[in-house]
C-alpha positions in Angstrom: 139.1 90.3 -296.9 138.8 88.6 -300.3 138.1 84.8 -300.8 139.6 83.1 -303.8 136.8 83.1 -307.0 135.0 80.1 -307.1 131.4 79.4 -309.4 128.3 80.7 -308.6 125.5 77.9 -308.5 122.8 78.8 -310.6 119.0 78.6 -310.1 118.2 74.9 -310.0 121.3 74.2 -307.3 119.9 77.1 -305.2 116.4 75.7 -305.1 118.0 72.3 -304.0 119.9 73.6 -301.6 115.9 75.6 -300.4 114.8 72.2 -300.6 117.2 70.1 -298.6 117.1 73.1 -295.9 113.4 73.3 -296.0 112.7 69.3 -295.4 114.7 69.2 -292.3 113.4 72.7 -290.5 109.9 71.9 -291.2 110.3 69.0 -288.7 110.3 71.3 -286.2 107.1 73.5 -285.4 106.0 76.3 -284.4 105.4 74.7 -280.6 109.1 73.3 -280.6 110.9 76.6 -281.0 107.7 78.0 -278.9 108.6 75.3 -275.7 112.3 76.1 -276.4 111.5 79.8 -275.6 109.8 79.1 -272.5 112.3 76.5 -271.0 115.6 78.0 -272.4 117.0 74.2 -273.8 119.7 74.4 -276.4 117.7 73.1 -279.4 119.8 69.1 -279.6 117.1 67.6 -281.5 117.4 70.5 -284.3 121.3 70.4 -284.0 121.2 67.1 -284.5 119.0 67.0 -287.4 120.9 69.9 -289.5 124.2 67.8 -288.7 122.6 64.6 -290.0 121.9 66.4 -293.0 125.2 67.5 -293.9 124.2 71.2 -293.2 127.1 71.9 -290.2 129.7 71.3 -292.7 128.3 73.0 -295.9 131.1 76.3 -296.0 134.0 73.5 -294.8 136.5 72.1 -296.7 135.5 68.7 -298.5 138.7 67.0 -297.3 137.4 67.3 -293.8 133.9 66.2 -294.3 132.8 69.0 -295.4 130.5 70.3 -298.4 133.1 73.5 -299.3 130.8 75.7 -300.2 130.6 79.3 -300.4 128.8 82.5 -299.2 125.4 82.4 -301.7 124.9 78.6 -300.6 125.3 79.4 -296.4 122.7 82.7 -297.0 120.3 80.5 -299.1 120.8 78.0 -296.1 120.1 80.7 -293.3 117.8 82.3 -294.8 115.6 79.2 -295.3 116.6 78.0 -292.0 115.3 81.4 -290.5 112.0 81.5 -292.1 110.0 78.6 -290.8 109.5 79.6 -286.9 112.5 79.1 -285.2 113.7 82.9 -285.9 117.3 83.4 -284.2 117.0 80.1 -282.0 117.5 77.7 -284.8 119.7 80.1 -287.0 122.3 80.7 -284.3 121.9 76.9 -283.1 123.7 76.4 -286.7 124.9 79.8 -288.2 128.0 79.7 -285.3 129.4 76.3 -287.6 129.6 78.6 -290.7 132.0 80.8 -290.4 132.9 81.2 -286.5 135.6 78.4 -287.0 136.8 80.1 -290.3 139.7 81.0 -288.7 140.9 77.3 -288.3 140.2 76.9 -292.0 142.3 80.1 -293.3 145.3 79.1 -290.6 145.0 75.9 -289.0 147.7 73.2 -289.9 146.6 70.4 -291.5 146.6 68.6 -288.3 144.4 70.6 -286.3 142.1 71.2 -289.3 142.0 66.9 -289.1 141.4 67.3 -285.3 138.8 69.3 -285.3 137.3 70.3 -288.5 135.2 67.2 -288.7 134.1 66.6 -285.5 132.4 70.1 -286.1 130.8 68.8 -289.4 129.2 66.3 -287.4 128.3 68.1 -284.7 130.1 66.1 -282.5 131.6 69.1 -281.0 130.0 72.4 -279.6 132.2 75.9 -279.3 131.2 79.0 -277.7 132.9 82.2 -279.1 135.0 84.3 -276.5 135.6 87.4 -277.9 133.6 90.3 -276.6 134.5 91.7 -273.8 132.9 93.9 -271.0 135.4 97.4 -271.4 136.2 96.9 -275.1 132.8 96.2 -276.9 133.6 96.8 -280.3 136.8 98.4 -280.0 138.5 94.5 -280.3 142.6 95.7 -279.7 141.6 96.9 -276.2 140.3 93.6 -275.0 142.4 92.6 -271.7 142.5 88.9 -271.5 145.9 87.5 -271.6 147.8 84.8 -272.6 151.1 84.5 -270.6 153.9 82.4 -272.5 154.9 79.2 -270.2 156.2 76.0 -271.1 154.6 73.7 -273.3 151.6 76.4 -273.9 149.7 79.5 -272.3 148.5 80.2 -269.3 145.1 82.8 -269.7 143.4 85.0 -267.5 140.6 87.7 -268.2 136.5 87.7 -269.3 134.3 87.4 -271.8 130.8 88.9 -272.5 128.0 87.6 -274.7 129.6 84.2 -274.9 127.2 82.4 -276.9 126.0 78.5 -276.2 129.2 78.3 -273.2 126.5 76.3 -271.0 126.6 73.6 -273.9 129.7 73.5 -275.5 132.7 71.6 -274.8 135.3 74.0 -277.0 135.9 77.4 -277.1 137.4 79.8 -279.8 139.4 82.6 -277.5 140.6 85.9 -278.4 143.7 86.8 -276.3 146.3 89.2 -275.7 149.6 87.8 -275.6 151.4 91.9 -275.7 149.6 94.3 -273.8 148.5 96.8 -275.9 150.5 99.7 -274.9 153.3 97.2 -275.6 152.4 96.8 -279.5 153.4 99.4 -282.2 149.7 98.7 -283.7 146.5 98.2 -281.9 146.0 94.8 -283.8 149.7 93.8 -283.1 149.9 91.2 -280.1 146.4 89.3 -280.4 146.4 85.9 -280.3 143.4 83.3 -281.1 143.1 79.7 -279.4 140.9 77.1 -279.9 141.2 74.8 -277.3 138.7 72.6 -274.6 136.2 74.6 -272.6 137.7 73.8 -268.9 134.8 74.6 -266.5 137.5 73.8 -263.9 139.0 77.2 -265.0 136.2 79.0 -266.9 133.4 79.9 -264.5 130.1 80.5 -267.2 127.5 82.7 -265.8 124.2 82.9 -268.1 122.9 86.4 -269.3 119.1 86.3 -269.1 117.8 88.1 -272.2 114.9 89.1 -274.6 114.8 86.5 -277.3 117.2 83.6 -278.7 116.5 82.2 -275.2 117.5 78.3 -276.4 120.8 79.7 -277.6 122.7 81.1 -274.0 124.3 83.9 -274.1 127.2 84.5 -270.8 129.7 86.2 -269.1 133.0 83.9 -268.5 135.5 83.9 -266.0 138.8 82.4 -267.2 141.7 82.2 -264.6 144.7 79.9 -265.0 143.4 78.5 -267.4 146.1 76.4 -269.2 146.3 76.6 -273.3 148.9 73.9 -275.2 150.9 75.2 -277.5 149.0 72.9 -280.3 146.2 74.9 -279.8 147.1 78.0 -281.0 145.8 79.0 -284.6 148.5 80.5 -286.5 151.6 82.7 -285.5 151.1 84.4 -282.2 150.5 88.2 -282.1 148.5 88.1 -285.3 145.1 86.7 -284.3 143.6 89.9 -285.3 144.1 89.5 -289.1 142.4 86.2 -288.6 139.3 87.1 -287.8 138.7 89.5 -290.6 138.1 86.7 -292.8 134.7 85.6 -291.6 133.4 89.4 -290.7 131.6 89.6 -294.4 130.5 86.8 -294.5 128.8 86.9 -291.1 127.1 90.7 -292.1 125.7 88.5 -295.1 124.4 85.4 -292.8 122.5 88.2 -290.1 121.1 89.9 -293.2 119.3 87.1 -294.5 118.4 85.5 -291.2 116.9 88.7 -290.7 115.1 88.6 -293.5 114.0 85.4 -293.4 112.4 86.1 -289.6 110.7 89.2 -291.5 109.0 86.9 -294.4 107.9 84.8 -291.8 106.2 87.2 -289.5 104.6 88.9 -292.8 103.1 85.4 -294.3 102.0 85.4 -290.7 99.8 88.6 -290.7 99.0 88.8 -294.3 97.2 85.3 -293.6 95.6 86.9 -290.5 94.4 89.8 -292.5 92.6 87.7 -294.8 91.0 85.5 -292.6 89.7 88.1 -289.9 86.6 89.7 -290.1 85.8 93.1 -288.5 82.8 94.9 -289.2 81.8 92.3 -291.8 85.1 92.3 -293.6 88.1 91.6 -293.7 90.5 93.5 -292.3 93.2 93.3 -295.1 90.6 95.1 -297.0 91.2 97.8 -295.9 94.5 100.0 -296.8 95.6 100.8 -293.2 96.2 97.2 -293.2 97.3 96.9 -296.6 99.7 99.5 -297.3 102.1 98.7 -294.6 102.2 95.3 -295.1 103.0 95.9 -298.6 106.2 98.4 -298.1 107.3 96.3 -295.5 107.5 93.6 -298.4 109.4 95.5 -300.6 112.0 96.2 -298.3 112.6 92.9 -297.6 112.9 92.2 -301.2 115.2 95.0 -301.7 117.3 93.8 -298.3 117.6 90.6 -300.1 119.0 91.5 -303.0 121.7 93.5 -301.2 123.0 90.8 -299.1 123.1 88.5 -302.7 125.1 91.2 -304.5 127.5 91.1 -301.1 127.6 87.2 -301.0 128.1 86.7 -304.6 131.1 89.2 -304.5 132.8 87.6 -301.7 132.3 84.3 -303.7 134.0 85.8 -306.8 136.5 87.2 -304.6 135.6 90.8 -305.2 136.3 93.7 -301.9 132.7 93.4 -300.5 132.4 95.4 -297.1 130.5 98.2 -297.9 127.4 95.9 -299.7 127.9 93.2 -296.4 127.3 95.8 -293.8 125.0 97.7 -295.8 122.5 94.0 -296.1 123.4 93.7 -292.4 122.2 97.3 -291.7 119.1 96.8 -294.6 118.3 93.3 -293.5 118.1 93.7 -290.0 115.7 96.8 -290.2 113.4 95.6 -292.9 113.3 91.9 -290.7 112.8 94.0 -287.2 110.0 96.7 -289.3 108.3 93.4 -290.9 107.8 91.7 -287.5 106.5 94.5 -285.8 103.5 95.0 -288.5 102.8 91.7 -288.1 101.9 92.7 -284.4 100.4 95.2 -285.5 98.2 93.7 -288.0 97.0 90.8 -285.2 95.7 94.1 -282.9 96.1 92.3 -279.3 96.4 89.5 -280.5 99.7 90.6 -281.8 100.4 89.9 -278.1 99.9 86.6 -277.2 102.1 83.8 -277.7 99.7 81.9 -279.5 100.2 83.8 -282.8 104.2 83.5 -282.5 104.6 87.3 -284.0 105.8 88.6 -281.1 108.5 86.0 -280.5 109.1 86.7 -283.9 110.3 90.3 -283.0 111.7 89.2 -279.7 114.4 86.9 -282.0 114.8 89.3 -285.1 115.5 92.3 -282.2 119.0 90.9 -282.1 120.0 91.5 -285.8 120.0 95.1 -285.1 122.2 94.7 -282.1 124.7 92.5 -283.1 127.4 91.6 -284.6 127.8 95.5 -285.2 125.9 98.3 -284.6 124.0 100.2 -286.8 125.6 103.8 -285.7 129.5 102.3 -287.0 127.8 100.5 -290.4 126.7 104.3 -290.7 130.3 105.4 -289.9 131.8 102.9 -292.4 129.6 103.7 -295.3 130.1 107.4 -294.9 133.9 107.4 -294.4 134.3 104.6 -296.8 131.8 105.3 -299.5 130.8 108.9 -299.2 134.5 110.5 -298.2 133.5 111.8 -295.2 135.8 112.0 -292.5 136.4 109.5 -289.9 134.2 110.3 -286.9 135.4 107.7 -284.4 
């Protein structure tokens, strides 16, 4: 999905943008993000400070509080937000404000775009994202919640899996079927998107416990009965799916560079290591077994970077951009996920304790290669789509 062209900031607006990032993250150390992996609290002081800095709003339109910014300036903002500790804690705490709410932006009315929009900016309101589901995974048109027509609104039923920051928010972004699928002549005919208040009298939230990102829950929800107004419906019923192909590059772009980002970290991490301990009388990034990987692992982070640029600044220019987005989502994640495991590597056992953060490091950049997509369909994608093979799926 194309975005309309819009200008490219150039050097010195990039660097301010690394700057105004970089002041607010770095008020948050390495024993905040390490207490918030221990005790599992949503990170509020961090929220609070990104919001207070304008950062929430910075892809929204201006004329709801917004900066109205594009692709290049979110990456530049994830990546920097990424790189300084708080790995995919304090990305996701934020990255969900980007372009998780796109959808209101492309079709909301002007009303709800003044309802909502800036109480999002300012981080006044939380939403949790409820579009996986348990049977359908990836495979979105098969999803089974539904949204029955009644007066005045809907009336939903169904679950949701990997429900991110439900045990926080108070709104909720919901994919629904309102025609059954076998019903539709499409698979993407009949799916309908709400965004609407999380009702915990209807929604029963249940927390997944996981590997990393443990400050930003993950859950399974239980919707039944829940009642939707009509007012909270984004766009025309039935055609929900189009919707959310608007913020599916841009997303590939944001995990590249948070990836990324998490990998830079965790290598300035062990090449400092490397030169400060001593092993039989030297030290150990003196030698090339240390070396040598830690180099490669550099240059594929370098070259994952400038894949997810060449996919943001297409998007931005309005250019097709899928194949470069999932490919930086495919490169990013790897080179972040290879990166942090040197860096355990390279600190021997103590690679393995807390202390050093490395291996919280690759507990939080783990997820890039999970999520949003898989790495087996970005494969499928780019061989089909770039390399004419057939579809295998």
């Amino acid at each position: 999905m194309m975005s309309q062209p819009r200008q490219l900031p150039n050097a010195e607006e990039r660097q301010a943008i690394r700057d105004g990032v970089r002041a607010v993250v770095t008020k948050f150390d390495d024993e905040y993000w390490l207490a918030r992996d221990e005790d599992g609290k949503f990170p509020f002081e961090f929220h609070k400070a990104m919001a207070d800095g304008g950062w929430l709003g910075v892809t929204m339109p201006e004329e709801y509080g917004g900066s109205g910014l594009g692709v290049v300036e979110a990456a530049i903002m994830m990546h920097e937000v990424a790189s300084h500790g708080g790995g995919m804690a304090a990305a996701s705490a934020v990255h969900i404000n980007l372009f998780g709410p796109h959808p209101i932006v492309v079709k909301g009315t002007d009303t709800q775009k003044r309802r909502w929009v800036p109480r999002l900016v300012a981080g006044e309101d939380q939403v949790a994202f409820g579009f996986t589901e348990p049977d359908a995974g990836l495979n979105t048109t098969r999803i089974k919640t539904f949204a029955e027509k009644v007066p005045g609104g809907y009336l939903v039923r169904g679950q949701k899996v990997w429900t991110s920051t439900a045990q926080v928010a108070n709104k909720i972004m919901l994919l629904t079927r309102t025609t059954k699928y076998e019903d539709c002549r499409k698979p993407t005919d009949g799916i309908t998107i709400f965004y609407t208040d999380l009702d915990r009298a209807k929604i029963e939230v249940r927390r997944i416990p996981k590997m990393g990102r443990k400050a930003v829950d993950s859950n399974a929800i239980f919707i039944d009965g829940l009642f939707i107004p009509e007012e909270d419906r984004i766009g025309e019923e039935g055609k929900g799916f189009s919707y959310i192909l608007h913020s599916l590059n841009p997303e590939r772009v944001l995990l590249a560079v948070e990836a990324i980002g998490i990998g830079q970290d965790a290598l300035r991490r062990a090449t400092k290591y490397a030169r400060e301990r001593v092993v039989f009388d030297r030290q150990i990034g003196m030698n090339q077994g240390i070396q040598h990987p830690l180099a490669e692992k550099w240059m594929y982070l370098e070259a994952a970077w400038l894949m997810a640029m060449k996919a943001a600044e297409l998007y931005d220019a309005g250019e097709p951009c899928g194949v470069e987005a999932n490919s930086a989502k495919f490169l990013g994640a790897r080179a972040g996920h290879d990166a942090a495991w040197q860096a355990i590597m390279t600190h021997g056992g103590f690679g393995y304790a807390k202390e050093y953060h490395v291996e919280r490091l690759f507990r939080e950049v783990s997820l890039t290669r999970i999520a949003p997509i898989t790495e087996q369909l970005i494969l499928s994608f780019i061989a089909e789509k770039v390399l004419d093979l057939p579809k295998s799926y």
